[in-house]
N, C-alpha and C positions, 0 to 999 in steps of 0.2 A: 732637300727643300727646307727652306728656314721658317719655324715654328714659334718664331716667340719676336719678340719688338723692344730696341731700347726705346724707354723713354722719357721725360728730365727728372732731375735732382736723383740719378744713380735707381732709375726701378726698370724693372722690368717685367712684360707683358707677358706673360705663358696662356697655355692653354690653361694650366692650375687654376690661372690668377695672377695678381701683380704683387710682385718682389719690392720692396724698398730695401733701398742702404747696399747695392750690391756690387761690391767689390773688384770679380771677376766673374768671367762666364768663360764655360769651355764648348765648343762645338762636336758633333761626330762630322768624320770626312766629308760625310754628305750633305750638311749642313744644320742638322736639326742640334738644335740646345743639349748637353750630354750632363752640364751642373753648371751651380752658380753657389757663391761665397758672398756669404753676408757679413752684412757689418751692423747691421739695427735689428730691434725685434720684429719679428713677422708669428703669424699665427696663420694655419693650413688646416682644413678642418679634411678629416680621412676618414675609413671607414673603422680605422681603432680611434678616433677622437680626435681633439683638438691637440695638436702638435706646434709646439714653438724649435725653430732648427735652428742649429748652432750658430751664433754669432758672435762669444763674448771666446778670440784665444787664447790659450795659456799653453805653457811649455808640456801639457799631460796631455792634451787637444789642440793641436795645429797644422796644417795642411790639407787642412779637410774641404771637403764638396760640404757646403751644409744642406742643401737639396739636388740628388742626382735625377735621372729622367732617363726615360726609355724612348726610341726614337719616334715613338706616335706621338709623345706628349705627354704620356701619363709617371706618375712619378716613380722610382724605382727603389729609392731610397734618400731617410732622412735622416743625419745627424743630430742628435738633438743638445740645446745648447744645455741643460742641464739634466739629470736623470729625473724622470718624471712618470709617475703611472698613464699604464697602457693598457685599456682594455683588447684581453686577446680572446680566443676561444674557449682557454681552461680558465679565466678569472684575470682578475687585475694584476699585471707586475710590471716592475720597475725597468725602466730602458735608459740607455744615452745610444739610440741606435738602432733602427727599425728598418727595414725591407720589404718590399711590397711585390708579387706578382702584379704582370703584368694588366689582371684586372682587376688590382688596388686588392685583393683580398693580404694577410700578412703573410708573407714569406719565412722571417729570420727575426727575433728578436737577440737582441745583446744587453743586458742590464748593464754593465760596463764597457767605454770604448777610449783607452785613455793608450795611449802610444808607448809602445817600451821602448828608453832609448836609453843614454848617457844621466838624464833629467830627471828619467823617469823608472823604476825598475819595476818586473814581476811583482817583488814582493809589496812596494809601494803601491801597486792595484789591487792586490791580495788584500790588504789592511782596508779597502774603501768595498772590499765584497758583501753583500750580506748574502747567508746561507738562507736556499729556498726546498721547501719541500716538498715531497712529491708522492702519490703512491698510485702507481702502476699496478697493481696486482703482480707480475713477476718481478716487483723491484719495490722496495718501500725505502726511501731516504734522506738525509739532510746534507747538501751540499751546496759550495759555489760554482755556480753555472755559469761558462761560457758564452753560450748560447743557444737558444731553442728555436729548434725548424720546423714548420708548421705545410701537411701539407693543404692548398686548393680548400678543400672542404673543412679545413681548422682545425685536424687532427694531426697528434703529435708526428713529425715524421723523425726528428731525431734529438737530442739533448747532449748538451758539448759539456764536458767536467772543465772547469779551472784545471789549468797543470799542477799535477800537484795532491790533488783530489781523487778519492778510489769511494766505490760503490759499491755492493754486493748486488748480484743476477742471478735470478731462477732460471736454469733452461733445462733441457730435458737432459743432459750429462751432470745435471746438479748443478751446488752455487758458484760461482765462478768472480771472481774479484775483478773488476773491471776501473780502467783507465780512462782519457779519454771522453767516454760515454758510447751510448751505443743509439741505434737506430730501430726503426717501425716499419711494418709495411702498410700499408692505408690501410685494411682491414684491422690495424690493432696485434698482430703477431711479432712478436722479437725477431727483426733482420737480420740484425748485427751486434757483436761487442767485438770494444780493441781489449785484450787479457794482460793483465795488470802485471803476471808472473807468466811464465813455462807453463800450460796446464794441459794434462792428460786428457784428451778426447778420444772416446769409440768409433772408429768409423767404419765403414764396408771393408776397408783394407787393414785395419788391424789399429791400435794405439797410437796417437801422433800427441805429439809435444805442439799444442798451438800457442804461439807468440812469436810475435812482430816489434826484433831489439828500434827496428827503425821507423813506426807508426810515427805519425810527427801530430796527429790529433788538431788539424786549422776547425776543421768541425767532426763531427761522430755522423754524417750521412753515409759514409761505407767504411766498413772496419775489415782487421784482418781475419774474423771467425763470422762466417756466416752461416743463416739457417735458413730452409725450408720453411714455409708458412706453418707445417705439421710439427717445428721443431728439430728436425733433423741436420746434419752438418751440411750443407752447401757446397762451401770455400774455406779452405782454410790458408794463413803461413805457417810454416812450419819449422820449427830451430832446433837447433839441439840432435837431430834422427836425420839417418840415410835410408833412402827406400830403394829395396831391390826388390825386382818384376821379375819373375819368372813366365815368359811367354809358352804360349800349347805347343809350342816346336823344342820346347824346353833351353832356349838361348835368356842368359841375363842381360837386365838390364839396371845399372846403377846409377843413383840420383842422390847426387849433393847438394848442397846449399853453393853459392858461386860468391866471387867475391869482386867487387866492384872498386872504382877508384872514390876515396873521400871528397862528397863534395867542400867538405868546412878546413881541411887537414893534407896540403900537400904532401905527396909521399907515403901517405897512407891507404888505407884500403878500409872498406866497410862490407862484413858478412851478409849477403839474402838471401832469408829461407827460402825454402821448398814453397810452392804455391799444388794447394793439390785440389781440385776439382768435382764435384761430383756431380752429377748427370743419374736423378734419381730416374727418371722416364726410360732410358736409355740404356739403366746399368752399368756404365761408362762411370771411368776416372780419368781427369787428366794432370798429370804430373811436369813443373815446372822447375826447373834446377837449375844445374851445369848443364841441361840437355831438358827437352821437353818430349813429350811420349803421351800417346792416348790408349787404352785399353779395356777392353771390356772386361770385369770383375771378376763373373763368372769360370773365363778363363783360362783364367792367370794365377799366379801362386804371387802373394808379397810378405814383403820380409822387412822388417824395420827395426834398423839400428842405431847406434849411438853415435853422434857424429863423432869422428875422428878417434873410433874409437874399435877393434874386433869385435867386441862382443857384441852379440842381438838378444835383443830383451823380448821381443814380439815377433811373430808370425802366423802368418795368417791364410797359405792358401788350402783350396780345398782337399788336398791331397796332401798332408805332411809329410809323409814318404817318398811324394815324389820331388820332394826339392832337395836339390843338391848343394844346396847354400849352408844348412847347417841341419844338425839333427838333435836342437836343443831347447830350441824355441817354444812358447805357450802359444795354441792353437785358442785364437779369437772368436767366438760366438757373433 
């Protein structure tokens, strides 16, 4: 059902308010207004402030919705025509690019939103960043930011690093170089980090190599090392190590990384880790490879080694003697 009204000399009606100077409009199938492209200044008054949305194109900013909408009417997102401070929840920062749940509280901010193309490159948005700072208590920093995700009640939910950009993180395995950026849980506890390098994690089943060669980082709302609200490992990827299960009937079970077709690289192929699971309620892990397998901890005997490689550097079940895998291994606490 249609939510909005043209009216003369290029404006339009919304529920917002009235648009001047407007360009184009796009609809959802069902009819309601989905954006509209401006061409003159407008001013929207929101619950981060007064917002003026994109109007004036250049070749770093074009194709853009300058006001998107959500199919009630409310708005969903604003391009902004130039970067401008934004009152958010932690204090004033800079945006060209804002988001809004859908009862207008803020969503996403982006301090930067300029198009990478042929025109325009990374690094030429890299030079237009300014570095903002932060201190979390398990993280204290100065970086360029991506963008910050905010959740419902205007607390952090996650924070995106510039490519390019690395961070230190306190977690309970110690500090960990992080990529990317990492995530929150609304109470305020570290969710997530994407890991910058390889890094040795302890888990219930012995030492794992966490890193993710193929994290692509669009935002740090879920990462490939995840934790427990108490801190503890989640989720991980896993590269580099092969995990073998010894089951209570004493039959193995072995788990690779798998190798899939490039999506950028005809003829190619790209390595995926291990995705390994943990199920602290349960005692349960579940393991993700060339083969997936669930198991309860207790158990099981596991054995973790180098990929593509004989030797095992860790193992971990509860009876060392009784696995017939090797009889070389460090027994894991």
């Amino acid at each position: 059902m249609q939510n909005f009204q043209i009216l003369e000399n290029s404006s339009l009606q919304t529920p917002f308010g009235v648009f001047a100077g407007v360009t184009s409009h796009v609809c959802y199938p069902t009819g309601q207004l989905e954006g509209v492209t401006l061409a003159e200044k407008n001013m929207m008054l929101t619950h981060i402030g007064e917002l003026v949305p994109f109007y004036s194109e250049t070749e770093r900013r074009k194709n853009k919705y300058s006001v998107e909408f959500y199919k009630s009417g409310t708005v969903k997102a604003v391009s902004l025509d130039r970067q401008q401070e934004i009152n958010t929840p932690i204090g004033t920062l800079p945006a060209e690019l804002v988001t809004f749940y859908e009862s207008g509280a803020l969503s996403r901010l982006f301090p930067l939103d300029g198009k990478i193309s042929g025109f325009w490159s990374e690094e030429d948005e890299r030079r237009l960043h300014i570095p903002l700072a932060f201190d979390l208590g398990f993280t204290r920093f100065t970086a360029r930011i991506s963008a910050i995700g905010f959740f419902q009640n205007g607390d952090i939910r996650s924070i995106t690093l510039f490519p390019g950009e690395t961070i230190e993180v306190l977690t309970a395995y110690g500090t960990i170089v992080v990529r990317n950026g990492f995530s929150l849980y609304e109470t305020g506890e570290l969710a997530s980090v994407e890991p910058d390098v390889p890094t040795p994690v302890k888990t219930p089943i012995g030492a794992l190599t966490a890193f993710d060669p193929n994290a692509i980082g669009i935002n740090a709302d879920s990462n490939s090392l995840e934790f427990y609200p108490d801190g503890t490992v989640k989720k991980l990827t896993v590269s580099g190590n092969t995990i073998a299960v010894q089951t209570p009937d004493g039959h193995m079970e072995w788990f690779h990384s798998r190798k899939i077709p490039h999506p950028l690289e005809d003829e190619a192929e790209q390595l995926v880790g291990i995705v390994v699971s943990f199920d602290a309620a349960n005692g349960t892990v579940e393991i993700k490879g060339d083969r997936s397998g669930q198991f309860v901890i207790k158990d099981c005997g596991f054995t973790v080694g180098k990929e593509n490689a004989t030797e095992t550097y860790a193992c971990s079940p509860a009876d060392c003697a009784s696995c017939s895998l090797c009889g070389k291994g460090t027994l894991l606490q």
